[in-house]
C-alpha distance (Angstrom), angle and dihedral (degrees) to the residues before:
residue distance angle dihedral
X1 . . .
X2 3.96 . .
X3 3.89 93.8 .
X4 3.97 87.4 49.0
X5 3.70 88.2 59.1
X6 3.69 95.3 33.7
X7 4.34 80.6 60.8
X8 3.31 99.5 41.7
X9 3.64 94.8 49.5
X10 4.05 87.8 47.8
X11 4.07 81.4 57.1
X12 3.19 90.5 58.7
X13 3.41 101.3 45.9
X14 3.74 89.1 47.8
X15 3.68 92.7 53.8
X16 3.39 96.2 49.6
X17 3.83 88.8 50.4
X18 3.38 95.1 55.4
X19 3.60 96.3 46.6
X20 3.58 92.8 55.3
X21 4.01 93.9 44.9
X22 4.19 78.7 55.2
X23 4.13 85.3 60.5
X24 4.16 91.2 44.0
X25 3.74 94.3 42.6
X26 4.26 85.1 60.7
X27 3.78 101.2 71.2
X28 4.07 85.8 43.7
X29 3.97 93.9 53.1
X30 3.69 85.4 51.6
X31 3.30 104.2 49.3
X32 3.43 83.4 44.2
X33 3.84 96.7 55.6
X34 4.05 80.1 48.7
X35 3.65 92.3 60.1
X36 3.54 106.9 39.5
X37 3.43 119.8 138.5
X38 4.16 153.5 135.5
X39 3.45 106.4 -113.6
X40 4.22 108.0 -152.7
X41 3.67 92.1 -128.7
X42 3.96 84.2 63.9
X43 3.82 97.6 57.4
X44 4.16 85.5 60.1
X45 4.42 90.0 67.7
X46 4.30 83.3 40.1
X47 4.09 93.2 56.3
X48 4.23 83.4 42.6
X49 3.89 87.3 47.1
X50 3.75 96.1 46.6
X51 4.08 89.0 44.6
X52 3.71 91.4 60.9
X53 3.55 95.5 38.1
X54 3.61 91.5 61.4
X55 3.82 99.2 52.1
X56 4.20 94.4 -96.9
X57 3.81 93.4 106.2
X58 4.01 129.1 -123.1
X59 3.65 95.9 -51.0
X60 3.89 128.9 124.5
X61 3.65 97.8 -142.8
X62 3.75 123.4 28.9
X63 3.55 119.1 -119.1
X64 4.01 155.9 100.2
X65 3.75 86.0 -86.7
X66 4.45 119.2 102.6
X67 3.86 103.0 -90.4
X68 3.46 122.9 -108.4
X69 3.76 123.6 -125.9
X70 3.86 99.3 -140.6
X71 3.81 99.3 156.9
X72 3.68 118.6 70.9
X73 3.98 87.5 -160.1
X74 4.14 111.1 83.0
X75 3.45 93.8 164.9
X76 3.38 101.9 43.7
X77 3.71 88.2 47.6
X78 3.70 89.1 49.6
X79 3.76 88.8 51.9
X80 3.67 91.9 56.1
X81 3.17 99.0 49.0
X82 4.08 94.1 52.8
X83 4.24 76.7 58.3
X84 3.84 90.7 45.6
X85 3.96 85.9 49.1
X86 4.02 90.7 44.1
X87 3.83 83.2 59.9
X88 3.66 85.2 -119.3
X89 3.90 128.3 153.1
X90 4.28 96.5 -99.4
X91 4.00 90.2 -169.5
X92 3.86 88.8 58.6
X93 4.05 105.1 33.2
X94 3.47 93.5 38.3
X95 3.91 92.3 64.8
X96 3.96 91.7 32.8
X97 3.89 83.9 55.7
X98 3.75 89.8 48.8
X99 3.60 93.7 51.8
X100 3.65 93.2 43.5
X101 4.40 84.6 58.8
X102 3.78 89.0 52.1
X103 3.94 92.4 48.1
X104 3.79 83.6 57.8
X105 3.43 99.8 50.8
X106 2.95 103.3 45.0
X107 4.06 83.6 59.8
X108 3.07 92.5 49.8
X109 3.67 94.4 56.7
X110 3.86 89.3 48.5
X111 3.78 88.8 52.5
X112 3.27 97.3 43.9
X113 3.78 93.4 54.9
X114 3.81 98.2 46.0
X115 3.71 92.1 41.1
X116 3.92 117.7 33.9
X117 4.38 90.8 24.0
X118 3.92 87.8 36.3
X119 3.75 89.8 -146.2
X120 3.66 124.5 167.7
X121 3.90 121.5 -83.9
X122 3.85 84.3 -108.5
X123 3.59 103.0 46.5
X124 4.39 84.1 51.4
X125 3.69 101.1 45.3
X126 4.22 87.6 47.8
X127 4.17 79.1 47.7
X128 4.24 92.6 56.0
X129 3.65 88.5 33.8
X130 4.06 96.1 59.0
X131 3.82 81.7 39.0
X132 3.77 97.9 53.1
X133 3.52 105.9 24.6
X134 4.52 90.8 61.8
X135 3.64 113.0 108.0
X136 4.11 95.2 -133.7
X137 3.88 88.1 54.9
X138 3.35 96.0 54.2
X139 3.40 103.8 32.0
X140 3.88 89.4 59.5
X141 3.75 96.4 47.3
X142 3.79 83.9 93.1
X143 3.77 122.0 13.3
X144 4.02 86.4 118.5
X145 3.44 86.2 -107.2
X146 3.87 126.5 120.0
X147 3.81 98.9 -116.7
X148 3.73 94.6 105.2
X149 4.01 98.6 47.7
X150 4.18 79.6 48.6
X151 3.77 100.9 52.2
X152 4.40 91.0 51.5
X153 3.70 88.3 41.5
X154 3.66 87.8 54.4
X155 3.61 93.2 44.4
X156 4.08 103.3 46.1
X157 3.85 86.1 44.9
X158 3.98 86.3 55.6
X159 4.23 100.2 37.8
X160 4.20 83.8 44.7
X161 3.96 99.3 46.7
X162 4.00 97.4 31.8
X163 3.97 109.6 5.1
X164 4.00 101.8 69.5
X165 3.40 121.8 106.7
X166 4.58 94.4 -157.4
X167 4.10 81.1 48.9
X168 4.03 136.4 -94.0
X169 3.71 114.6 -23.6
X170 4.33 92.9 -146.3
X171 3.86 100.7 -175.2
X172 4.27 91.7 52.6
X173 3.54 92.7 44.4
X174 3.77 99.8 46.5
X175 3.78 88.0 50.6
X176 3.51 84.6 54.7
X177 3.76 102.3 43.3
X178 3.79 92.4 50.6
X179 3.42 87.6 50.5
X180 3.69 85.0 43.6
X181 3.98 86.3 51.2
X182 3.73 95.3 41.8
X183 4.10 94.1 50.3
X184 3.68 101.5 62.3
X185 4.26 132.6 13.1
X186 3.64 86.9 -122.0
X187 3.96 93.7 49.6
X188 3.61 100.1 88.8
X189 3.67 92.9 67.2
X190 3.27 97.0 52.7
X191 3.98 91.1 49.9
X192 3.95 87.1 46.5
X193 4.36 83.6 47.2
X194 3.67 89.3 55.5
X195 3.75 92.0 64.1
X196 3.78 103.1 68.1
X197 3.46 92.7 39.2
X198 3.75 87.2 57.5
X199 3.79 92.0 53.8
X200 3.72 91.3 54.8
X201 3.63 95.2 42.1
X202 3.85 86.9 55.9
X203 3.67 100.7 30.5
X204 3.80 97.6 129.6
X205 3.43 96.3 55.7
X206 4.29 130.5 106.2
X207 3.48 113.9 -74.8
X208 4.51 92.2 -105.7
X209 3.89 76.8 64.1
X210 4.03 73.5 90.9
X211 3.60 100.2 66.7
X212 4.06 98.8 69.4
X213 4.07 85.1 57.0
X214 3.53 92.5 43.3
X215 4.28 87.2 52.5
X216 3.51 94.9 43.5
X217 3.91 85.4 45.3
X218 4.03 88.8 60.3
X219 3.31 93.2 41.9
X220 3.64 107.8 55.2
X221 4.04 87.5 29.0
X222 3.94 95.1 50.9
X223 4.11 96.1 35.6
X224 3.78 83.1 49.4
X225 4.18 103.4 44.7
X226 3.86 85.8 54.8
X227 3.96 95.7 51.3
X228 3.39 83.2 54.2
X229 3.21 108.8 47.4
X230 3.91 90.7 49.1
X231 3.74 93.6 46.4
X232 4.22 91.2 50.3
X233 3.65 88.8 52.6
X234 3.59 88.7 48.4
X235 3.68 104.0 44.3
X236 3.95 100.5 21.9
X237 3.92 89.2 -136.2
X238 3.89 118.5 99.8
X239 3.77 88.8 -141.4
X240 4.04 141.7 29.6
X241 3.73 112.1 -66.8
X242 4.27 85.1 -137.3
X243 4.14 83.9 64.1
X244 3.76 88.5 52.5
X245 3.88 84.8 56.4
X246 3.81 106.1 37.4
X247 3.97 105.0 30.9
X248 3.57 122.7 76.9
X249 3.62 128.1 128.6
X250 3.72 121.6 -138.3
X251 4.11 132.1 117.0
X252 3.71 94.2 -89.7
X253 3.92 90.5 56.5
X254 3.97 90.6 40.9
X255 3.65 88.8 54.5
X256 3.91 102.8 42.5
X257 3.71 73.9 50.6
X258 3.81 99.8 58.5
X259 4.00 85.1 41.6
X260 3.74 85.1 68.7
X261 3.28 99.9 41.5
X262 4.13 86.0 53.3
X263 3.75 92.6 47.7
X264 3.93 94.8 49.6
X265 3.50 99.6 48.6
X266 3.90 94.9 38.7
X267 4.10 85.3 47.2
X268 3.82 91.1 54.2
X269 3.48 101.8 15.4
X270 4.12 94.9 -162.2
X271 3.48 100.3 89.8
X272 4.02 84.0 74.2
X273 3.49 92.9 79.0
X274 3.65 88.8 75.0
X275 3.79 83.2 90.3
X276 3.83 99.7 62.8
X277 3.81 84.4 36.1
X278 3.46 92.7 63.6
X279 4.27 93.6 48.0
X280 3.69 88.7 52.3
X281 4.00 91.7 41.2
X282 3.43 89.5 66.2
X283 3.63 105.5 54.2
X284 3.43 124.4 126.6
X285 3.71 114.5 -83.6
X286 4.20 87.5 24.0
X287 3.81 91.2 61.3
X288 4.07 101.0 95.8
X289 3.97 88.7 58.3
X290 3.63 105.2 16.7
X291 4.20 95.5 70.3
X292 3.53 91.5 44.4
X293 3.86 81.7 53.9
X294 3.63 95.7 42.6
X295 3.74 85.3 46.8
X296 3.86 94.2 59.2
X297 3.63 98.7 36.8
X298 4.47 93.3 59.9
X299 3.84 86.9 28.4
X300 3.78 80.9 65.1
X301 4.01 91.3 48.8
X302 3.47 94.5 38.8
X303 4.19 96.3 56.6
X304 3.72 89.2 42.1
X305 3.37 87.6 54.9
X306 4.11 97.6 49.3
X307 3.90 87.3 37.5
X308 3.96 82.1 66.4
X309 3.88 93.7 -122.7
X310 3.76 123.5 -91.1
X311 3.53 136.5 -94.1
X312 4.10 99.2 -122.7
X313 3.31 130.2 91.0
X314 4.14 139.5 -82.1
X315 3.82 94.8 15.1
X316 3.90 100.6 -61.2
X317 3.80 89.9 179.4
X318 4.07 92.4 54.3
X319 3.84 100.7 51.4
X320 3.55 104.9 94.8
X321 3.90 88.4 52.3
X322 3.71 80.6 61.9
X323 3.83 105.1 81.3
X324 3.91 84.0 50.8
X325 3.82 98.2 52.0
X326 4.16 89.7 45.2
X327 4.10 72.8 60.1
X328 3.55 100.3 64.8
X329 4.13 92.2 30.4
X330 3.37 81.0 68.8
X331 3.86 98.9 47.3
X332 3.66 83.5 53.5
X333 3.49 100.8 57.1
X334 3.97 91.9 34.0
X335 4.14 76.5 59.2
X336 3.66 100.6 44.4
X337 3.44 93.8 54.0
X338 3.76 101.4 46.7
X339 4.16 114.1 168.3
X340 3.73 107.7 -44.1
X341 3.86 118.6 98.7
X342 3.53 92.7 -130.8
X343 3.74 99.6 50.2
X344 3.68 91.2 50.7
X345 4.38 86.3 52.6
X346 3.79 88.2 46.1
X347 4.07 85.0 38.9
X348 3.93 92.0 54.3
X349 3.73 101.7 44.1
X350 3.93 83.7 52.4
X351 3.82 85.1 52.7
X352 3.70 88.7 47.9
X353 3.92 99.9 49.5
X354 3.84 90.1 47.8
X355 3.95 88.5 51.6
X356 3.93 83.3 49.8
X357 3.66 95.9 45.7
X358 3.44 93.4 48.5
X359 4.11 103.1 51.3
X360 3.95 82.6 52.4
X361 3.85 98.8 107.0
X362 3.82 90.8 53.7
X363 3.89 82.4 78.4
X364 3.66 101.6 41.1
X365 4.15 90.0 -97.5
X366 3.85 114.0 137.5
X367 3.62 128.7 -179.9
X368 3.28 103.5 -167.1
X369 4.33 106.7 70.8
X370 4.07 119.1 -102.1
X371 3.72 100.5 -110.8
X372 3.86 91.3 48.1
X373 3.40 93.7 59.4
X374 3.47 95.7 43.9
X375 3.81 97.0 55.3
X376 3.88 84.9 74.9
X377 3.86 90.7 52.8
X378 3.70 116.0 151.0
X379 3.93 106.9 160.4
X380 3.79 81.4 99.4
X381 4.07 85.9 169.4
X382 3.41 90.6 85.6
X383 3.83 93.0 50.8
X384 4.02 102.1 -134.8
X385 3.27 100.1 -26.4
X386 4.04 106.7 114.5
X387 3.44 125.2 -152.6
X388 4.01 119.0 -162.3
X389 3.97 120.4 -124.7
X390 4.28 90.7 -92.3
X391 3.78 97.7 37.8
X392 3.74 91.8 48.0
X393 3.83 90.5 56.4
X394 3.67 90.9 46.1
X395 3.77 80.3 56.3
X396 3.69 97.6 55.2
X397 3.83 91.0 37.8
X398 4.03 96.7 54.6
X399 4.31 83.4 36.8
X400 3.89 84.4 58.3
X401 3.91 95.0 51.5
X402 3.47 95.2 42.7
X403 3.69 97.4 58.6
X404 3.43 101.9 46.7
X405 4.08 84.9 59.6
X406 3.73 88.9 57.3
X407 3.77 92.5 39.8
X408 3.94 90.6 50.8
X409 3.78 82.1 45.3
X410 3.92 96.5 48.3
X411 4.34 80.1 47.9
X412 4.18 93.4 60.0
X413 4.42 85.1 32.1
X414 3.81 101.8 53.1
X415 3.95 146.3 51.7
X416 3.48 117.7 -110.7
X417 3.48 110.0 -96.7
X418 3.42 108.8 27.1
X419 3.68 123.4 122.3
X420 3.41 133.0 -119.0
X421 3.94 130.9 -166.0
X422 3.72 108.8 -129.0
X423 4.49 137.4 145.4
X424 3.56 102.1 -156.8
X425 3.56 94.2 56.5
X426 4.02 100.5 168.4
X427 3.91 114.7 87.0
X428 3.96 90.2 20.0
X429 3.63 100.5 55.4
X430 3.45 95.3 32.2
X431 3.99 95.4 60.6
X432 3.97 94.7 21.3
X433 3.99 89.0 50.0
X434 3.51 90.6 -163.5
X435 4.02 128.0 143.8
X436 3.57 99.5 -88.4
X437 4.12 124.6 -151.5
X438 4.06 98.7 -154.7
X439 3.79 116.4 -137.2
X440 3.53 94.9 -159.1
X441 4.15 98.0 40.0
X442 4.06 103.0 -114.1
X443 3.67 92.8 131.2
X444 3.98 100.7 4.6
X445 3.64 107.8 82.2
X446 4.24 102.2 -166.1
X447 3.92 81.6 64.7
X448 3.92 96.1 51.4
X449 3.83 94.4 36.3
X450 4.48 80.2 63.7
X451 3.89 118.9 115.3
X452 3.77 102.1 -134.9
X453 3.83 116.0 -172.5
X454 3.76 132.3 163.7
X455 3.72 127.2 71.3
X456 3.53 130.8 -34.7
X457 4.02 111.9 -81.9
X458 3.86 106.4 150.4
X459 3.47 138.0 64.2
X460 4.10 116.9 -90.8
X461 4.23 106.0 -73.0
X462 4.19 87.6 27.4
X463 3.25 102.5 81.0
X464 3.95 96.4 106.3
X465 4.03 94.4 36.2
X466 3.72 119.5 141.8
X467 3.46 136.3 -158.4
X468 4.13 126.1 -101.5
X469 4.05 84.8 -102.1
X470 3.86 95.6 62.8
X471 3.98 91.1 79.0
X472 3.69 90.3 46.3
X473 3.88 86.6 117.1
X474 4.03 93.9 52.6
X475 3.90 85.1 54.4
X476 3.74 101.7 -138.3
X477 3.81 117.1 -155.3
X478 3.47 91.9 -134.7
X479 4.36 119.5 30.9
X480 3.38 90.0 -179.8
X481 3.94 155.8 13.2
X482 4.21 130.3 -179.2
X483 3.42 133.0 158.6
X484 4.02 129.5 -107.8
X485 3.74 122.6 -145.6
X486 3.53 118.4 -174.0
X487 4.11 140.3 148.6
X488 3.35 103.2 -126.4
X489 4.05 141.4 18.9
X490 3.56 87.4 -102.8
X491 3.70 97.7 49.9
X492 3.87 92.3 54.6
X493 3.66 94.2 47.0
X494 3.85 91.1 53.0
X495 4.19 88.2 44.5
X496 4.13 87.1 50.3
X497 3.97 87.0 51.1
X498 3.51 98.4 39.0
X499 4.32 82.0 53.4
X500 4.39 91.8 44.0
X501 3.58 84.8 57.9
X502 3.69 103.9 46.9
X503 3.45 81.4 57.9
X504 3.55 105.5 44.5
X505 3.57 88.9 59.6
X506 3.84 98.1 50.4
X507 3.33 114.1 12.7
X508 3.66 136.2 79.1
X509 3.43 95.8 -79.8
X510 3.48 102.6 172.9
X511 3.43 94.0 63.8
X512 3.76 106.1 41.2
X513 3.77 136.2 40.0
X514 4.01 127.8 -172.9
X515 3.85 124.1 -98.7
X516 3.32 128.2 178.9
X517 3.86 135.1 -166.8
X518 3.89 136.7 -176.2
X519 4.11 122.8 -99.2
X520 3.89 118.4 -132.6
X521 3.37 123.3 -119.6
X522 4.19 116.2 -68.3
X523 3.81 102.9 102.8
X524 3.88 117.9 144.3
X525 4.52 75.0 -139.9
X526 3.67 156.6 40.8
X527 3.58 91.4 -102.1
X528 4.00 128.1 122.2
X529 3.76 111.8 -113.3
X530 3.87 124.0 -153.8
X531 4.15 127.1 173.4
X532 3.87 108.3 -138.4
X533 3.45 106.1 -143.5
X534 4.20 129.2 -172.8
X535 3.63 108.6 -154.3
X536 3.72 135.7 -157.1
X537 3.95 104.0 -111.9
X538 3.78 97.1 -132.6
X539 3.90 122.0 -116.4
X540 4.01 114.4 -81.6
X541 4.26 95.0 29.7
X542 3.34 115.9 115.5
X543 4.00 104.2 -132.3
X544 3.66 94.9 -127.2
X545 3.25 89.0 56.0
X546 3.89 90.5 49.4
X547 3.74 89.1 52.1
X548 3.44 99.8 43.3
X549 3.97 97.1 62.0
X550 3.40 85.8 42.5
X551 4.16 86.6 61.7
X552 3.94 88.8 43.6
X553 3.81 89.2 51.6
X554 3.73 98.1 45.8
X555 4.25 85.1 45.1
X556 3.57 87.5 58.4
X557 3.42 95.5 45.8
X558 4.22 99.3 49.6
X559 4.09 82.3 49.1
X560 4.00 96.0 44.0
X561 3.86 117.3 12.2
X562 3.59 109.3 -140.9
């Protein structure tokens, strides 16, 4: 009789749960909805995803030349392609997917802190709230990028290996470490991490406690040693050609990668409470679980930090820290408000105005001033010009649209096959198809294989970038393509001149001459929309020649817009 109350009251409890995590999960699918986006980076795994799903293999650019591993996401690529083979729309399931992951976790976390911590229903919901109420999570629970699918992976290897209560449950947790391993090039150390943070978490249990690390141990370790062996004999490189361009460890790269740091947490200001997290973490009774927490949560930081940041917006590199840090948010709060009714009131409005606080730069609302901010800029792409969390993702957002119009331009332009110099190589190679020579290396090896020394002038991932000119000797159809805005007919033709000159006077001139050819409809505006193309002058024309139709075209076209 007392167990069938004990379960139906645990029903009820578990309905109720769930039907408040329904009211918390609203302001995340808004904000959500708010953020969503393609990022261009993610159109790079879609053209390897739709490669393999047609039969060509995982390879960027087709070819009898060694593929090039220019993703650093297998999985994710892998997933894609099982959507690509379900003749299903990648560019919309692969960020529904995404968002589906972050849904999860962010249930999990919920879960996790009413059930395994016990808190109280308040001390939770303020938990999920913090969690799904920050502009990086949410923003990156689409983006088509794996970050999402990362972040729970991270998080159900962690709650299955360290988090139980009745001990480590091995054969979930090495399904989800491999996958873990599997979904980005930096995964497998956080699966291998997990391990001796499991043994401290359980170090008071009986020796056969052993056995579930040793399982998940073979697991990941075993799963892992045969992707690798299959991918070296595939690419000839023991690791992802993107590492050979963005990782390199020097003082520059350490301190463009404290700049980021600085910017994030100044930006969005929560993440700071990691700090008094950690103090409260390790009190006693928390200890077993809070350092491996603690661990996690500035491991996060600190490989963000030697990774040298990243160039997208709202702290890309930090989210799947996130889940952790709502963690000891919560312990804080749970803390702060101790037993008396009033403390917990006082407790929970503090919760509250921190959850407030820290969904301000959604809207464009920053605490900390302008200029302070920008003294830690590191988005040195864009010169000194700096770009807040918001307007920077705007950026990437309306960069994203804008060349997947010239890539389905290029598509309608251009002969298959021919090659085409470009650096962001996501939404223009992946709806242009053509070969692509990368400027900044991702799927061009003889630009990653460069030394680069000096100090830091490029944005994180840039270091190595090269101009157009460097591929001179592969002879590219196309060195280069941009896009011209302008109000009227006559404004574009002067903008395409003013460009044909530039070039004239230094670039190769001899080899390439200016086109130019309309845009279709799909701007955001009213304005007229040209793609500025430098051609290959074909074998046999005389380059004056070349250039002088090109002036009797662009005459005709200032008189009489086509």
């Amino acid at each position: 009789m007392l167990d069938a109350q004990r379960m139906t009251t645990e029903n009820k409890k578990s309905t109720r749960d769930l039907a408040l995590f329904v009211l918390l999960w609203v302001p995340y699918a808004l904000l959500v909805w708010r953020f969503w986006f393609i990022c261009d980076d993610a159109y790079i795994s879609f053209r390897y995803a739709r490669n393999w799903a047609e039969g060509h293999g995982l390879r960027y650019n087709l070819g009898a030349h060694v593929p090039v591993e220019g993703y650093s996401n297998f999985l994710w690529v892998a997933i894609c392609t099982l959507i690509r083979l379900l003749n299903a729309e990648v560019t919309l399931w692969a960020p529904v997917l995404s968002f589906a992951c972050g849904t999860v976790l962010l249930f999990l976390v919920f879960h996790t802190l009413r059930r395994r911590f016990e808190m109280q229903v308040w001390v939770a919901a303020a938990g999920a709230l913090f969690l799904g109420c920050s502009p990086a999570y949410t923003c990156w629970s689409t983006s088509g990028l794996e970050t999402m699918p990362f972040a729970l992976l991270l998080f159900m290897t962690f709650e299955r290996l360290v988090l139980r209560k009745n001990g480590p449950q091995p054969l979930a947790a090495g399904l989800a470490g491999l996958a873990l391993a599997l979904m980005r090039v930096e995964g497998v150390y956080w699966a291998i991490l997990v391990i001796p943070l499991a043994v401290f978490a359980h170090r008071s249990s009986s020796p056969r406690e052993w056995r579930p690390m040793i399982i998940y141990a073979a697991l990941v370790g075993i799963g892992y040693a045969v992707y690798f062996a299959v991918r070296y004999s595939y690419y000839q490189l023991p690791f992802s050609n993107s590492t050979y361009v963005k990782m390199g460890l020097s003082g520059h790269t350490l301190g463009r990668g404290f700049d980021y740091l600085a910017v994030q947490f100044l930006a969005m200001l929560t993440p700071f409470l990691m700090f008094p997290g950690a103090v409260v973490a390790l009190r006693r009774g928390r200890r077993s679980v809070g350092i491996p927490i603690v661990v996690v949560t500035f491991g996060m930081v600190a490989f963000t930090a030697v990774a040298s940041g990243d160039f997208m917006a709202f702290g890309r590199l930090l989210v799947p820290g996130l889940a952790f840090n709502a963690i000891l948010f919560a312990w804080l709060l749970q803390d702060l408000g101790g037993a008396a009714k009033g403390m917990r009131f006082a407790a929970g409005a503090i919760g509250l105005g921190i959850v407030a606080i820290g969904v301000l730069p959604a809207g464009e609302i920053n605490v900390v001033p302008r200029s302070v901010r920008a003294s830690f800029h590191f988005r040195l792409n864009s010169g000194d010009l700096f770009r807040s969390e918001l307007e920077q993702w705007r950026f990437e957002k309306d960069n994203a649209r804008e060349w997947g119009e010239i890539g389905r331009a290029l598509a309608d332009y251009a002969d298959p096959g021919e090659a085409l110099v470009a650096g962001a190589i996501g939404a223009i190679g992946y709806y242009s198809n053509l070969f692509i020579y990368d400027g900044f290396g991702l799927v061009t090896r003889k630009v990653s294989a460069r030394d680069v020394t000096g100090p830091i002038v490029k944005s994180p991932g840039h270091d190595k970038a090269v101009p157009p000119t460097f591929f001179l000797e592969d002879r590219p159809i196309y060195l280069s393509v941009s896009m011209v805005a302008a109000d009227s007919p006559a404004q574009a033709a002067e903008e395409i001149r003013i460009r044909a000159a530039g070039f004239r006077r230094g670039g190769p001139h001899r080899q390439y001459v200016p086109d130019y050819l309309p845009l279709g409809d799909g701007a955001t505006d009213e304005r007229i929309r040209y793609v500025f193309i430098l051609k290959r002058i074909p074998d046999g024309v005389d380059p004056d020649d070349a250039w002088g139709e090109f002036a009797a075209r662009l005459r005709r076209f200032a008189a009489d817009p086509e």
